[in-house]
C-alpha positions as CSV (number, residue, x, y, z in Angstrom):
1,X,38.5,78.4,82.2
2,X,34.8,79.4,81.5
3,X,32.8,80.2,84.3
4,X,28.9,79.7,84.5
5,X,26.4,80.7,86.3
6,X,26.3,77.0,87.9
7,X,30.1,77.7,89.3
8,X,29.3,81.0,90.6
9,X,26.0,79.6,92.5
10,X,27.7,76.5,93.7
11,X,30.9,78.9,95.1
12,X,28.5,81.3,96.4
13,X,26.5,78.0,98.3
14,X,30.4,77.4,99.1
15,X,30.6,80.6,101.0
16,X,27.4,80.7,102.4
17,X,28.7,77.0,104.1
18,X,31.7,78.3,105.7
19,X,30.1,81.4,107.1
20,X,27.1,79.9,108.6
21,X,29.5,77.4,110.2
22,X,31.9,79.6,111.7
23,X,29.0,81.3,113.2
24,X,27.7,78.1,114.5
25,X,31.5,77.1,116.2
26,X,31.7,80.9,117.8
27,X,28.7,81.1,119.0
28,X,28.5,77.3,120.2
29,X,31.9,78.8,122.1
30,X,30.4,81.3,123.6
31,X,27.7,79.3,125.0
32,X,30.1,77.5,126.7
33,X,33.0,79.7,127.4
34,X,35.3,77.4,126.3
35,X,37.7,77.8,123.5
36,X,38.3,74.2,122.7
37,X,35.8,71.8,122.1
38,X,37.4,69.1,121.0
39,X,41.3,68.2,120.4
40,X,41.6,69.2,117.2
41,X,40.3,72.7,118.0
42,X,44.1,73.2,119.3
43,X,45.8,69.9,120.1
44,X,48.5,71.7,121.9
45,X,46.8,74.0,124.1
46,X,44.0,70.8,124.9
47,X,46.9,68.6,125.8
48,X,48.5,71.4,128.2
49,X,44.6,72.1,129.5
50,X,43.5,68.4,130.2
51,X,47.1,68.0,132.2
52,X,46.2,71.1,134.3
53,X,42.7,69.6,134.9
54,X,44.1,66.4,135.9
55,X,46.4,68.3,137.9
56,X,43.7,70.1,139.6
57,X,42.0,67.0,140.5
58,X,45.2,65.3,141.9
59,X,45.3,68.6,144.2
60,X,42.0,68.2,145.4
61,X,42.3,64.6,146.5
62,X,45.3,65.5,148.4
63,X,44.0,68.1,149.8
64,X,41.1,65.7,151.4
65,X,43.5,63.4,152.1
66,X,44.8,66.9,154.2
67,X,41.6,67.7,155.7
68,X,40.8,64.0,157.0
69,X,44.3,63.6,158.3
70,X,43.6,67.2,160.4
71,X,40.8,65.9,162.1
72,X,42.5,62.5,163.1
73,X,45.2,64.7,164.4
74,X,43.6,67.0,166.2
75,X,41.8,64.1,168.0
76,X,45.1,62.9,168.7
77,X,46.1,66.5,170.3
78,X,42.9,66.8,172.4
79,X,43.4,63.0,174.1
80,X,47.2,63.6,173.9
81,X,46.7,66.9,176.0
82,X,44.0,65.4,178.6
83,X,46.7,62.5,179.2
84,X,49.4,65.2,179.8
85,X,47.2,67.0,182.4
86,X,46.9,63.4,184.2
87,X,50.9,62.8,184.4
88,X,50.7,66.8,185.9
89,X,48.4,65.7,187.9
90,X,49.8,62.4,189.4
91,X,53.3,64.3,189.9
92,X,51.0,66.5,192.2
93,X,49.4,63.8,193.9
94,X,52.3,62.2,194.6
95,X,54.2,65.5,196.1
96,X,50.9,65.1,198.3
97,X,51.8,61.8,199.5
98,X,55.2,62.1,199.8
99,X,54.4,64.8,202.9
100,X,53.4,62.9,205.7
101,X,51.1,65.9,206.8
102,X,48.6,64.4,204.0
103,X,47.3,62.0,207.0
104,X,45.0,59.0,206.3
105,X,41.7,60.7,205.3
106,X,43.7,62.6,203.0
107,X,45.8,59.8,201.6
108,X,41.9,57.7,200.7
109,X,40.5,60.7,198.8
110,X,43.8,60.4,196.7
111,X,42.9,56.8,196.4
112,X,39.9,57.5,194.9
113,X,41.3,60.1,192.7
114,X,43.8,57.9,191.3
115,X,41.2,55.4,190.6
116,X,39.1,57.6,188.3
117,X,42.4,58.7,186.8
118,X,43.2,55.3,185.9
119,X,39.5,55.0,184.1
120,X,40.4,58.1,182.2
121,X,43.6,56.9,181.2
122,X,42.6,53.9,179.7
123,X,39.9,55.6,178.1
124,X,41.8,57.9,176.2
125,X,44.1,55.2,175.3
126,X,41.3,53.9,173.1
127,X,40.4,57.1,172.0
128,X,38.7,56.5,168.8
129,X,37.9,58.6,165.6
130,X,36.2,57.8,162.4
131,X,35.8,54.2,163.8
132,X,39.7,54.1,163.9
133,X,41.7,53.6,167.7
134,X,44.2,56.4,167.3
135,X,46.9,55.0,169.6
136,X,46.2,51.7,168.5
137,X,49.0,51.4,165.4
138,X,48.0,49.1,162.8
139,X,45.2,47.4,165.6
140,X,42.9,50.1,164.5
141,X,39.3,48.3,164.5
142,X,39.5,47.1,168.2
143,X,40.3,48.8,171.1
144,X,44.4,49.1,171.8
145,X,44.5,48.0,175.7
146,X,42.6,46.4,178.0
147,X,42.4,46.8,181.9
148,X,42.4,44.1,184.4
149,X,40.3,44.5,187.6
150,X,40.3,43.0,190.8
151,X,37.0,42.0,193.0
152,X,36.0,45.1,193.1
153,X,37.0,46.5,189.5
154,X,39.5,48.3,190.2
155,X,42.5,48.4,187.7
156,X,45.0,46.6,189.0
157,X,46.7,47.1,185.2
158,X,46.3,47.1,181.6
159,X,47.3,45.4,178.8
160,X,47.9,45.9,175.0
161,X,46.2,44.0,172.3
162,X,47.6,40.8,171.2
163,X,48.3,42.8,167.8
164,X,50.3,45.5,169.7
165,X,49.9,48.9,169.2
166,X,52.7,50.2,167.1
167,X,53.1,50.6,163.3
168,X,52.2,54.1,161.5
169,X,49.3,55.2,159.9
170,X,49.9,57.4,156.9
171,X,48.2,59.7,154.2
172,X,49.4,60.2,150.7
173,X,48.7,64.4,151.3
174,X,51.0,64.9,148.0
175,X,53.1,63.4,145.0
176,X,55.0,61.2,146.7
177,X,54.0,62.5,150.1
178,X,53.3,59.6,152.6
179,X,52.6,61.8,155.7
180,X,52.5,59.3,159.2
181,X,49.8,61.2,161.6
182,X,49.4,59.0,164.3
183,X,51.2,58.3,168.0
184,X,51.4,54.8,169.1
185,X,50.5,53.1,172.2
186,X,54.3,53.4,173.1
187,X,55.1,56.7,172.8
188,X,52.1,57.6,175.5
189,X,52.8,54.9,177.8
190,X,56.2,53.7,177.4
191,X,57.2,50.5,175.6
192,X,55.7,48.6,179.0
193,X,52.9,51.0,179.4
194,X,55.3,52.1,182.5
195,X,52.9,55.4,182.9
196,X,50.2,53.1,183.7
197,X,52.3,50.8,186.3
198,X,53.2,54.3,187.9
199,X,49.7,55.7,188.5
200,X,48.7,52.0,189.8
201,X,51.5,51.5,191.7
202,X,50.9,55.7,193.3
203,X,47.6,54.5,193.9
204,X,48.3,51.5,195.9
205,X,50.4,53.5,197.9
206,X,47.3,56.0,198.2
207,X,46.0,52.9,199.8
208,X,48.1,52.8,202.8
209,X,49.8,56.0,203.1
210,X,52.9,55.2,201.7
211,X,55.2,57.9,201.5
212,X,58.3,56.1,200.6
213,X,56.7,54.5,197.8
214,X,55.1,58.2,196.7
215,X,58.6,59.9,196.9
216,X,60.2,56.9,195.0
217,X,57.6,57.5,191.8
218,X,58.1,61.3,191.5
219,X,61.5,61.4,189.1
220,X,59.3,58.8,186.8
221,X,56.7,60.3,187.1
222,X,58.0,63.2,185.9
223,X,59.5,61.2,183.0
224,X,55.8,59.9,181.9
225,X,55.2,63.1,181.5
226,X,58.0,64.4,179.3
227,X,57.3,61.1,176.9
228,X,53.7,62.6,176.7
229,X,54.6,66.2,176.4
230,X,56.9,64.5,173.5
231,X,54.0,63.1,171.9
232,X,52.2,66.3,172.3
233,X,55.3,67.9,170.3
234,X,55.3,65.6,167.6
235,X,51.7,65.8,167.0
236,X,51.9,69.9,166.6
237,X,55.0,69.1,164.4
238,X,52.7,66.8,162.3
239,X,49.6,70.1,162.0
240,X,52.7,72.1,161.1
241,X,53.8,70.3,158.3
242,X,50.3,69.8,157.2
243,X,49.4,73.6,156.9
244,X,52.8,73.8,155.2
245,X,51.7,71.2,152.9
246,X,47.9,72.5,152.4
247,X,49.3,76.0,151.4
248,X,51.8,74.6,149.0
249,X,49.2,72.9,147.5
250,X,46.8,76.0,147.8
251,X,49.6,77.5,145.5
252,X,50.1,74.6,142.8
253,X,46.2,74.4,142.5
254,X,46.1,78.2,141.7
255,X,48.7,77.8,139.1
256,X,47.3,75.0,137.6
257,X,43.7,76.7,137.2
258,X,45.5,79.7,135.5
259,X,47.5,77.6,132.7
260,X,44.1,75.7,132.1
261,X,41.6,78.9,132.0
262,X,45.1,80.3,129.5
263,X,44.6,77.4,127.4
264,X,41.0,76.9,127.7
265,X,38.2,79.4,128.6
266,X,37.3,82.0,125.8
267,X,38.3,85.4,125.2
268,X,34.6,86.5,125.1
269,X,35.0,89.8,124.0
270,X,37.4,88.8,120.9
271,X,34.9,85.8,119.8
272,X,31.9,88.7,120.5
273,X,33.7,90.6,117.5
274,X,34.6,87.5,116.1
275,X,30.9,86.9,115.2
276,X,29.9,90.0,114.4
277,X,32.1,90.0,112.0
278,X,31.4,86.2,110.3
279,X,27.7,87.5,110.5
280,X,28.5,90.7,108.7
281,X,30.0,88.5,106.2
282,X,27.3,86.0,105.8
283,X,25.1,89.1,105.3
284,X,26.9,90.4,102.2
285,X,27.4,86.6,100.5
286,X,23.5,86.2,101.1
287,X,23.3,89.3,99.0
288,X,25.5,88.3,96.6
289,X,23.9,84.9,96.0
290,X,20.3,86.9,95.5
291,X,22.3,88.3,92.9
292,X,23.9,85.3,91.5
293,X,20.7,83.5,91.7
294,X,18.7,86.7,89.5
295,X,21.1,86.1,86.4
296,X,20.1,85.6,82.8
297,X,21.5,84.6,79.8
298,X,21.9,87.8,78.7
299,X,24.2,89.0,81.6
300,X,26.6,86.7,80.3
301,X,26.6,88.0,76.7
């Protein structure tokens, strides 16, 4: 095969291609940081990195799912708490009652007490967050029960919504994770909203100093407020698992970035040498095509 001087220019214009190339991909990689670009830069390791982003963004929606769900509970756990001082605090009233030393200006001022702890009651029973009634089930866009009054507004009871109040509310917080985070109307006030017919029926005796009635109420009483101190339970069970949750997540999210950073960001300080090297090499075919492009005829004779 002959060469000529048009081969050897053309394959040094060949070489002079592939170096200033190279340099352009390393130091377009450097720019970024990243070691693939596009697929075919490494189809294996940009298949494994684009899972481990997808991955990472999977994590992070669960993990809002987490922090959302937190706040709705720990609404839940401050009403559910108030609601569990009130049954303390009915037991109390009616040990007061049930002593006939409480007398009948004594017996009024429990009257009136009751009566605001009726308001409250009802009240936190529509406790609402985000726009959503937490006790209210499913029913989450209106409030869960209403009170009736008599003349002079006093609650002579209360009601639940014509939807009810039961049914869960959940959270996807993981793969296949479908966390329930709420209480229902039930488990505060008993499937007939008994807790409610006990502090009405406490404060009618209040009314007229009824101490049989008092003593009758204090063993359910006492049971309104074990079902709330249940509730209570449940609901710290529910932050539990959800801290268990977040820092298993926490741990999958800080895998995940590792194998994509493994299979994705650049080893700078390889690529640095990288291209000081591919520039060293474009220096010495730039002198070698100087010297390919000074020929003559009578170099090659």
């Amino acid at each position: 095969m002959r060469v000529t001087s048009r081969l050897i220019f053309e394959r040094s214009l060949q070489g002079l291609h592939r170096s200033w190339s190279d340099i352009g991909e390393l130091q377009a990689h450097i720019a970024t940081g990243k070691r693939i670009h596009v697929p075919s830069d490494d189809p294996i390791g940009s298949t494994r990195a684009m899972s481990a982003r997808a991955g990472l963004r999977a994590s992070e929606q669960y993990q809002r799912a987490l922090d959302e769900a937190r706040l709705f509970v720990a609404s839940s756990e401050a009403a559910l708490i108030d609601l569990s001082d009130l049954a303390i605090e009915a037991q109390t009233i009616a040990v007061q009652l049930a002593d006939d030393a409480t007398g009948e200006s004594g017996a009024i001022a429990l009257e009136a007490k009751l009566n605001q702890m009726l308001e409250q009651v009802v009240s936190l029973g529509n406790t609402e967050y985000a726009g959503i009634r937490i006790f209210g089930g499913h029913l989450t866009n209106a409030n869960p029960f209403t009170a009736t009054r008599d003349a002079q507004s006093k609650i002579t009871g209360v009601a639940k919504s014509a939807r009810g109040t039961e049914g869960n509310i959940s959270r996807l917080v993981g793969r296949d994770v479908l966390l329930t985070i709420n209480q229902t109307g039930s488990d505060l006030f008993g499937e007939d909203l008994e807790f409610v017919q006990h502090l009405v029926q406490l404060r009618d005796a209040a009314k007229v100093n009824d101490t049989e009635t008092a003593r009758s109420l204090l063993t359910v009483l006492e049971e309104d407020g074990d079902r709330l101190n249940l509730a209570l339970a449940t609901s710290g069970g529910i932050t539990t698992r959800m801290d268990s949750l977040s820092e298993q997540l926490d741990r999958e999210s800080l895998q995940l970035a590792s194998t994509r950073s493994e299979h994705e960001d650049l080893d700078m300080a390889k690529a640095t040498m990288d291209l000081q090297i591919e520039q060293t090499i474009l220096q010495a075919a730039l002198s070698a095509t100087v010297d390919v492009l000074n020929l003559s005829l009578v170099d090659f004779l």
